[in-house]
C-alpha positions in Angstrom: 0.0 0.0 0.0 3.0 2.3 0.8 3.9 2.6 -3.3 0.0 3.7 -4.0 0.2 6.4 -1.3 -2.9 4.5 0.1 -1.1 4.0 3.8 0.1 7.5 4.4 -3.6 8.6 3.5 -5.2 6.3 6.2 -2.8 7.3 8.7 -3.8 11.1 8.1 -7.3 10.3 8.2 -7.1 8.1 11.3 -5.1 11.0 13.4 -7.8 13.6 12.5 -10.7 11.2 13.3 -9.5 10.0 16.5 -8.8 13.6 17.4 -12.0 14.8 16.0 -14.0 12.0 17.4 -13.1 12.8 20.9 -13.7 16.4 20.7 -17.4 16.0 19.3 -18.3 13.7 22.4 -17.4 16.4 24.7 -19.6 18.9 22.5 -22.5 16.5 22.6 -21.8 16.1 26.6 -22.4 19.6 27.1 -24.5 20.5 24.2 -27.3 17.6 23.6 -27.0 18.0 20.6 -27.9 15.4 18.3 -26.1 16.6 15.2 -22.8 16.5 17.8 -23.7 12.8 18.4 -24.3 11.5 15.0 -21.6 13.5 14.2 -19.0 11.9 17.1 -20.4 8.6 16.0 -19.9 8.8 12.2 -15.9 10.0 13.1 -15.8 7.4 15.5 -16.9 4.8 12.6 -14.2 6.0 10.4 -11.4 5.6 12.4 -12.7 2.1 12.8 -12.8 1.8 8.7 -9.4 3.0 8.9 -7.9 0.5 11.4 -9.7 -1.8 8.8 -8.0 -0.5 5.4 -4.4 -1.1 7.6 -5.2 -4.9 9.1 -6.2 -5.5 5.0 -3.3 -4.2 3.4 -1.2 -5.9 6.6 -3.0 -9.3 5.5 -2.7 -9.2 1.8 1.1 -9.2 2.3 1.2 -12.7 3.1 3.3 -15.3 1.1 1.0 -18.0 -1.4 0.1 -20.9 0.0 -1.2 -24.4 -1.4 -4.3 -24.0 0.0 -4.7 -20.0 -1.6 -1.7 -20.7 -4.2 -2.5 -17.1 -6.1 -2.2 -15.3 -2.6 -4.0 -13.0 -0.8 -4.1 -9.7 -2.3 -7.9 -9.5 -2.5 -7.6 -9.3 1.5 -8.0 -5.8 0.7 -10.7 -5.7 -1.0 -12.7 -7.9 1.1 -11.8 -5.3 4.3 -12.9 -2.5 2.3 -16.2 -4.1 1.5 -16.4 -4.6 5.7 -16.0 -0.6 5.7 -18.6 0.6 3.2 -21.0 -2.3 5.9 -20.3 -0.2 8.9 -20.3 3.0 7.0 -23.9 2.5 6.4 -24.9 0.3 9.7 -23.1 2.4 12.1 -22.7 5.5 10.4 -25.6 6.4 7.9 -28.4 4.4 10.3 -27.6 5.5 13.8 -27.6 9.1 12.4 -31.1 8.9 10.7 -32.7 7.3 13.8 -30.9 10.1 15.9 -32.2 13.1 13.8 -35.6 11.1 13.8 -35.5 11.1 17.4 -34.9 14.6 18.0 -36.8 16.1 15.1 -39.8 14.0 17.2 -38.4 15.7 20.8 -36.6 18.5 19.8 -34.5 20.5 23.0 -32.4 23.3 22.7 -29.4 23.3 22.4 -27.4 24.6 25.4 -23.6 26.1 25.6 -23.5 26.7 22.1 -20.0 27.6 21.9 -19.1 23.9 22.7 -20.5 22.5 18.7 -19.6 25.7 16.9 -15.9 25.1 18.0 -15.9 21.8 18.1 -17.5 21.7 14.2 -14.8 24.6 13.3 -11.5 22.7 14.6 -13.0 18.9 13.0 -13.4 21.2 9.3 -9.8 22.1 10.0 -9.0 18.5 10.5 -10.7 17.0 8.0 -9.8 19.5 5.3 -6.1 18.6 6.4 -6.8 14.7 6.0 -8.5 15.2 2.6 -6.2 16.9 1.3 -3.5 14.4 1.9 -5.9 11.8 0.4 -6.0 13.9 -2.6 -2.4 14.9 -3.1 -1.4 10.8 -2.7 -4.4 10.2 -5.3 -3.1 12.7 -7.6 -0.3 10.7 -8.5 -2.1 7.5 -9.1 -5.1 9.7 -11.0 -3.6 10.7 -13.9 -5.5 12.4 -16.6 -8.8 10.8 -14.9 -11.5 12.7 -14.2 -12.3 12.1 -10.1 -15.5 10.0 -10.9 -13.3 7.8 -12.9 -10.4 7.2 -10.5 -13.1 5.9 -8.1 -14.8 3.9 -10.4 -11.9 2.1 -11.8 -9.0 2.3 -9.2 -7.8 -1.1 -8.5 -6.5 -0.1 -5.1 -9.3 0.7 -3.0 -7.9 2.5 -0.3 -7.3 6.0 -1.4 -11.2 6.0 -3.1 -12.3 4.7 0.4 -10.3 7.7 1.9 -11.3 9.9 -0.1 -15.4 9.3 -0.4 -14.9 9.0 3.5 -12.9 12.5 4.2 -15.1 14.2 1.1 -18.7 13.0 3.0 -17.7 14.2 6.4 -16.4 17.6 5.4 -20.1 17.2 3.6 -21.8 16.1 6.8 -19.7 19.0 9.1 -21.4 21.6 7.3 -24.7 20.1 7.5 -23.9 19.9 11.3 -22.8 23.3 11.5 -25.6 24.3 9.8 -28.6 22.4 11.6 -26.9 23.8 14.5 -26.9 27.2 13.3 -30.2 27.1 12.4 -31.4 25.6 16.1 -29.2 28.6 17.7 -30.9 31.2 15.2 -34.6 30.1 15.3 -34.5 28.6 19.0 -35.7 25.4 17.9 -34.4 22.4 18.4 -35.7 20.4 15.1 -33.3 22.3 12.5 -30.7 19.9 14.7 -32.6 17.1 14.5 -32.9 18.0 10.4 -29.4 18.4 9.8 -28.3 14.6 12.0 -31.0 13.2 9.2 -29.3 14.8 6.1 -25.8 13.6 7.4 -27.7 10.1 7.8 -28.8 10.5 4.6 -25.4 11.6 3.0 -23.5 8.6 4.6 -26.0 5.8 3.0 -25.1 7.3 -0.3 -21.8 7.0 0.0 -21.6 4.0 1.6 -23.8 2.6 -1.2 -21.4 3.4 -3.5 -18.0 1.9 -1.8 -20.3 -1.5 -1.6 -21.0 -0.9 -5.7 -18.1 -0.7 -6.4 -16.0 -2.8 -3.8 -18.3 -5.7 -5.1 -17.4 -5.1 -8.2 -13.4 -5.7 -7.3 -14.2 -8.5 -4.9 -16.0 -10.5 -8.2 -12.6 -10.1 -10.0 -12.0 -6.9 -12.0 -10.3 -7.2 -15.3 -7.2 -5.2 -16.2 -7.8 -1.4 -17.0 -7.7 -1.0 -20.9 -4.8 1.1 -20.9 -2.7 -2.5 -19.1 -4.8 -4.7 -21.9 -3.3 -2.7 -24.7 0.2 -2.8 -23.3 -0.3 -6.3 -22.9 -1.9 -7.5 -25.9 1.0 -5.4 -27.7 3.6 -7.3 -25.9 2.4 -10.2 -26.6 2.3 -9.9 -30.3 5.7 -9.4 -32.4 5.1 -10.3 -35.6 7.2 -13.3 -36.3 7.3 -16.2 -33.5 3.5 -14.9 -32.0 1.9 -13.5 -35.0 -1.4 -12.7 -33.0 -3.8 -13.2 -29.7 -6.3 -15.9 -30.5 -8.2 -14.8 -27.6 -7.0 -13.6 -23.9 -8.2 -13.0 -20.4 -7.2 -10.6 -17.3 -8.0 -11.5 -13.6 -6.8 -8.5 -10.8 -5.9 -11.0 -8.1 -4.8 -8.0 -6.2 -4.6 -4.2 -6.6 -0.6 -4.9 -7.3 -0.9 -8.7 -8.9 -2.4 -9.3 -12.4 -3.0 -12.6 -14.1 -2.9 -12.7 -17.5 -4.0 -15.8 -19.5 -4.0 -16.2 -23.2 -4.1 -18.5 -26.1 -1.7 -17.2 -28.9 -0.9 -18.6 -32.8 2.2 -19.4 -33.4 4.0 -20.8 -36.9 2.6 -24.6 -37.6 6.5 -25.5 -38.6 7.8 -24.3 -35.4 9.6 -27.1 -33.2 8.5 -27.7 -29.5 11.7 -26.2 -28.4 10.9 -22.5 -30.8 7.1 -22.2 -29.5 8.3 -22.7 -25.6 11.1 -20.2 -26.6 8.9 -17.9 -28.2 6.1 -18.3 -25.0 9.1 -17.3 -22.8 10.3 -14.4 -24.7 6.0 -13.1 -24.8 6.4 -13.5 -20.8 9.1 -11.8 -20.6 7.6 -9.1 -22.9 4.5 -9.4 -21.0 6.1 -8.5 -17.6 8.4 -5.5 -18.6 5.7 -3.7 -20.3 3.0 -4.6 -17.1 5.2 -5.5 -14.0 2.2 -6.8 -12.2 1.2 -9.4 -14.8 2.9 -11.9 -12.1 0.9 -14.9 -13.3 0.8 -16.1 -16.8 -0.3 -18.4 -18.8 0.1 -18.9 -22.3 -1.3 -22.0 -24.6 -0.2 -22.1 -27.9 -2.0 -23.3 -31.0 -2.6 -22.8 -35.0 -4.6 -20.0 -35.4 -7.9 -20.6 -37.4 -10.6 -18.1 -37.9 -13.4 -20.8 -37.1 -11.5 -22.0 -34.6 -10.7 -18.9 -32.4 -14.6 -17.9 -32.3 -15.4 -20.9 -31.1 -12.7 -21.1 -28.4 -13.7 -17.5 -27.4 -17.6 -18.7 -27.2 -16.4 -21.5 -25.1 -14.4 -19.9 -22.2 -17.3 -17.7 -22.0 -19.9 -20.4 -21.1 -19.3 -22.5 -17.7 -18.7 -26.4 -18.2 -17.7 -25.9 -21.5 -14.4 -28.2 -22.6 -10.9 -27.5 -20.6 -8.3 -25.4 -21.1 -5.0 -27.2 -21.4 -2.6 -24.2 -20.2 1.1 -24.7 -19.4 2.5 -22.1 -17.5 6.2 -20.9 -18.2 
């Protein structure tokens, strides 16, 4: 995680949420008020997301094993998942039934001073995490567009990070707002309104993190930009003269497998089409260094042929794949 930028990010946001967690159950302690509560509640869930981002990336560093012989890189995936769950349970519920609850008994809110600071040093705070989230997602982003680096980053720490430090500097201003409002008007309910929109703002984005967490959990092929490198490697033109047909598997945010059925020349010997696989892999890996696992299956390519052996890997139970791997 340290060569995506995505462990100095949760570090950042785990300081400022322990920090601001604290600081918004003292407000609420002296306050009542709900917003403060949801509010403490909601940082205190996301320091626990962040201790979960760390044990995954901490877990998906283990070494293959017979049992899991392609390793454990989706570890971080699954523990990501488990965040965009407690998100919404912990976070997005317990704030709706708390607004709820005070929008049906509404108080006022006393020492005021005590939320309005406390909602002023956590902006501070956050806006310090999120910027570090967005500076160490900068370099991974590239000419993306921010919707796209969530929806097709293949590490999913820093869009975790980021949807997390984005909704409560989102949620803060609702706080300090419903607050604001229950200070201005004397009532209570503009409290209770603003803990419900902060509810309502934390489903949303916990929606999404379990959209598209899911989506890397299933298996995730490579990003078209690694597909092209790849299929360009592959192909040279003389011993490989083209990709029957091929397939990409994310095993990890960091580990790629690549498997592919390539033509090669019917008069080559044994000893020229393993040479020739070799010299693919080898292609394979300099241009893509996570393709880690490979497998290439030679055969004669044949127009008939290669449509039918796409069709077939597409449909389950359909004939085996004799692959040797290199």
């Amino acid at each position: 995680m340290s060569a995506s930028g995505g462990t100095k990010a949760i570090v950042a946001a785990l300081a400022a949420n322990l920090a601001i967690a604290a600081s918004k159950f003292v407000a609420f302690a002296f306050s009542g008020s709900s917003s403060m509560l949801a509010e403490g509640v909601h940082s205190l869930a996301d320091s626990g997301n962040q201790a979960l981002l760390l044990v995954g990336g901490k877990k998906a560093q283990r070494e293959a094993t017979p049992q899991h012989p392609f390793g454990y890189g989706r570890e971080r995936y699954i523990y990501a998942f488990l965040v965009s769950i407690i998100l919404f349970s912990v976070g997005g519920m317990f704030a709706l039934y708390e607004g709820y609850e005070k929008i049906k008994h509404p108080h006022e809110i006393e020492h005021w001073y005590w939320p309005v600071g406390v909602l002023v040093f956590a902006i501070i705070a956050e806006a310090f995490s999120f910027r570090t989230a967005i500076k160490e997602s900068n370099g991974l982003r590239g000419q993306k567009s921010w919707k796209e680096f969530v929806r097709h980053a293949k590490a999913p720490e820093l869009p975790v990070v980021l949807l997390e430090d984005f909704g409560a500097l989102v949620g803060l201003v609702l706080a300090l707002g419903g607050v604001g409002l229950a200070l201005i008007t004397g009532d209570g309910v503009w409290d209770g309104i603003g803990t419900v929109c902060i509810g309502i703002l934390l489903v949303l984005i916990a929606f999404v993190l379990a959209v598209e967490t899911k989506s890397l959990l299933l298996g995730e092929a490579a990003g078209v930009e690694d597909v092209t490198k790849i299929e360009a490697a592959i192909v040279d033109g003389d011993t490989v003269p083209r990709i029957i047909h091929m397939r990409t598997l994310h095993l990890g945010p960091e580990e790629l497998l690549v498997a592919a059925k390539i033509a090669v020349r019917h008069e080559d010997t044994a000893a020229e089409v393993a040479a020739a696989i070799d010299a693919a892999e080898a292609r394979i890996r300099e241009a893509v260094p996570i393709a880690r696992v490979i497998y290439l299956e030679p055969d004669i390519y044949s127009e008939t042929e290669a449509a039918k052996g796409a069709d077939r890997e597409a449909t389950p139970g359909g004939p085996a794949q004799h692959s040797s791997e290199h």
